[in-house]
C-alpha positions in Angstrom: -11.1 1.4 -14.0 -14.1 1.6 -16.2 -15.9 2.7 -13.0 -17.6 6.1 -12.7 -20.6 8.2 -11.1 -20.1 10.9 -13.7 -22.1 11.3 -16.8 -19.5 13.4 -18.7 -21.1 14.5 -22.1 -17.4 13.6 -23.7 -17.3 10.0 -22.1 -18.9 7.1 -22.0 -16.5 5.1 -19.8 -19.6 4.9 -17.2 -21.4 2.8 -19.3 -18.8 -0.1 -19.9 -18.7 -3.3 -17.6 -16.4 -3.1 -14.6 -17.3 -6.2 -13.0 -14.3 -8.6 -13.8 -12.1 -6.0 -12.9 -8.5 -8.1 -11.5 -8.1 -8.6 -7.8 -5.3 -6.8 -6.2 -3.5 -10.1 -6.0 -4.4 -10.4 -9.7 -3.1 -7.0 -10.6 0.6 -7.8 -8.6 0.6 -11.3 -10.8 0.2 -9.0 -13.9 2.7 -6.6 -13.2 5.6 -9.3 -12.5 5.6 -9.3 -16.3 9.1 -8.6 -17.4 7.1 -6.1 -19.8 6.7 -3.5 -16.9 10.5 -3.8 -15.7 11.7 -0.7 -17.8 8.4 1.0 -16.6 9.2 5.0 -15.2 5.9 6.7 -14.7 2.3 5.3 -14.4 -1.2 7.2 -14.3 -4.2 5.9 -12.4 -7.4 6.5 -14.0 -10.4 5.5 -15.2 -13.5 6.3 -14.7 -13.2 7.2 -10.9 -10.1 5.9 -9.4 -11.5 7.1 -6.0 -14.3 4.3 -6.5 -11.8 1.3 -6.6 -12.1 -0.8 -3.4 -8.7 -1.2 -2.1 -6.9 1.4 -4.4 -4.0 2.2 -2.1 -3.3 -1.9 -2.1 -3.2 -1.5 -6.2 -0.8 1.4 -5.5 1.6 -0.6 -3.3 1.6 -2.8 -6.1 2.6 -0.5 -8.7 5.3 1.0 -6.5 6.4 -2.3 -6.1 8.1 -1.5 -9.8 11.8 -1.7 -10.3 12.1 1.2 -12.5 9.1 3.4 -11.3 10.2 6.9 -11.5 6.2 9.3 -10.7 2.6 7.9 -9.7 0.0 9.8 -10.7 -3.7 9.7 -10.3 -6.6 11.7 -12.3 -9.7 12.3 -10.3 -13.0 13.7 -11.0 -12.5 15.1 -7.5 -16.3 15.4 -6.6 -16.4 12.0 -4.1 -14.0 14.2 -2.0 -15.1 11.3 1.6 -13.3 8.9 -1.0 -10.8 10.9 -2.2 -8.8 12.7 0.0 -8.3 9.5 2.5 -7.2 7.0 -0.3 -4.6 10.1 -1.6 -3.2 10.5 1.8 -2.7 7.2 1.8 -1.1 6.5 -1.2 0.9 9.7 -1.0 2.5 7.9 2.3 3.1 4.7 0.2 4.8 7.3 -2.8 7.0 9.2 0.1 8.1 6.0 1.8 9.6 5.1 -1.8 10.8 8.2 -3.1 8.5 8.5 -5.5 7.1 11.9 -6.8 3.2 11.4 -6.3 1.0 13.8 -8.5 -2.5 14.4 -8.3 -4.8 16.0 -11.1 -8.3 16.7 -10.8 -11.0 17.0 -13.9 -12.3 20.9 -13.7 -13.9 21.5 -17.4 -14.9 25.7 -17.0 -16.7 27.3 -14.3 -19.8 26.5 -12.2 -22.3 25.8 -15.1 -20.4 25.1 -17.6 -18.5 22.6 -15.4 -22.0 21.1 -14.1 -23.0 20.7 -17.5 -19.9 18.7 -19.0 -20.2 16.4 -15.7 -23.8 15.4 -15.8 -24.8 17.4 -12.8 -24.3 19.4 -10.2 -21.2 18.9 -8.9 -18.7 22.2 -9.2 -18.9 22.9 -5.4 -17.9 19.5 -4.5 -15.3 19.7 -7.0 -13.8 23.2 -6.1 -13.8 22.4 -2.5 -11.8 19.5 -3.1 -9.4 21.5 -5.4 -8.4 23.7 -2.5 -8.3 21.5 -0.1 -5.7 20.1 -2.0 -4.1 22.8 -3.1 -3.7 24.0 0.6 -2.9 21.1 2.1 -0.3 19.8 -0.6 1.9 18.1 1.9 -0.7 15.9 3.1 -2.2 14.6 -0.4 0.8 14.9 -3.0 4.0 16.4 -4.2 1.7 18.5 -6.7 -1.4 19.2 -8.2 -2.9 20.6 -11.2 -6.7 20.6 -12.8 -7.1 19.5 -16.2 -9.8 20.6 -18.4 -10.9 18.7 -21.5 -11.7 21.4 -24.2 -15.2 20.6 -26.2 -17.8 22.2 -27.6 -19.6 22.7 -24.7 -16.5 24.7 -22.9 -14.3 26.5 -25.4 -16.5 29.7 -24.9 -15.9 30.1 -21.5 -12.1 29.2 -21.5 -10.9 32.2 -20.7 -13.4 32.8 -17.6 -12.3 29.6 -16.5 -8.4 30.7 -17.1 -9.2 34.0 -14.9 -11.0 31.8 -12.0 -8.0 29.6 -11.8 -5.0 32.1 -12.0 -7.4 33.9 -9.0 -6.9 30.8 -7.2 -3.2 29.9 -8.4 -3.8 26.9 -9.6 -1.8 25.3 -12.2 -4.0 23.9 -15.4 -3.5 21.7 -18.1 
C-alpha cells in the first residue's frame, strides 16, 4: 500500500495516490495468475500495512498460494490499536496453514533520533509496541525483528541504538 501516517525523511511513499488501491476480491483475481504459482515467500508492506481496510482478508488471500512457504509484514509499529488486532489475526490465518508468519517493525535509532526520521513523535508508541510483541510472540507471530534504515540522519547514533536493543534482546536488521 502506498498508504501511510508517517512522514519518514527517507520516503515519500505518503505522498503517492492510494485511492484505486484493488478490492480484496480484486487482489484474489490477481493472484490466480499462474505467475504467482511457484511463489514461496511474500512481504506485506507499504506505506502502513496496519492502515489497509480488511488486511487479514488480503492475507487469506495470499495464503491461498499453492507454493507459499513465510508471510511477512513490515510495520511502522506506532498505530499499535491497528496493529496488534489485524497481526493476531493474520498470525491465526498463517498457523492454520502452516505457514511461518514474521513480523518486523521500522525502529531507525533511539528516542530522538527515531522521532526525527519518522516525522514526529512517535518512539514511545513504537517501543511499546515492540515489546509487546516481543513478549507476547505466540500471540502476534512466529518471530520478530526491528529494522533500521541507516541514513544520514542515524549513522551517528548506531551504536547507541545497537546497545538499547541488545538491552532489550531484540533481534535487528
Amino acid at each position: 500500500t502506498y498508504q501511510c501516517n508517517s512522514r519518514c525523511v527517507m520516503c515519500n511513499i505518503w505522498k503517492m495516490d492510494y485511492s484505486n488501491q484493488a478490492k480484496v476480491d480484486e487482489f484474489a483475481t490477481f493472484l490466480q495468475d499462474p505467475l504467482f504459482k511457484k511463489v514461496e515467500d511474500v512481504g506485506i508492506n507499504g506505506g502502513e500495512p496496519s492502515l489497509v481496510v480488511n488486511l487479514p482478508k488480503y492475507a487469506a488471500e495470499i495464503l491461498k498460494l499453492p507454493s507459499l512457504k513465510t508471510l511477512n509484514i513490515i510495520s511502522h509499529g506506532f498505530s499499535p490499536k491497528l496493529l496488534l488486532p489485524t497481526l493476531k489475526d493474520i498470525y491465526a490465518q498463517c498457523k492454520a496453514k502452516g505457514i511461518p508468519f514474521h513480523v518486523s517493525i521500522s525502529l531507525d535509532g533511539t528516542e530522538e533520533i527515531h522521532n526525527t526520521v519518522r516525522g514526529s513523535k512517535v518512539y514511545d508508541k513504537t517501543f511499546a509496541t515492540i515489546l509487546e510483541i516481543q513478549n507476547n510472540k505466540g500471540e502476534y507471530c512466529d518471530s520478530m525483528n526491528v529494522g533500521c534504515t541507516v541514513m544520514q540522519q542515524n549513522v551517528d547514533d548506531l551504536a547507541a541504538f545497537e546497545s538499547l536493543v541488545n538491552k532489550h534482546n531484540i533481534d535487528i536488521k
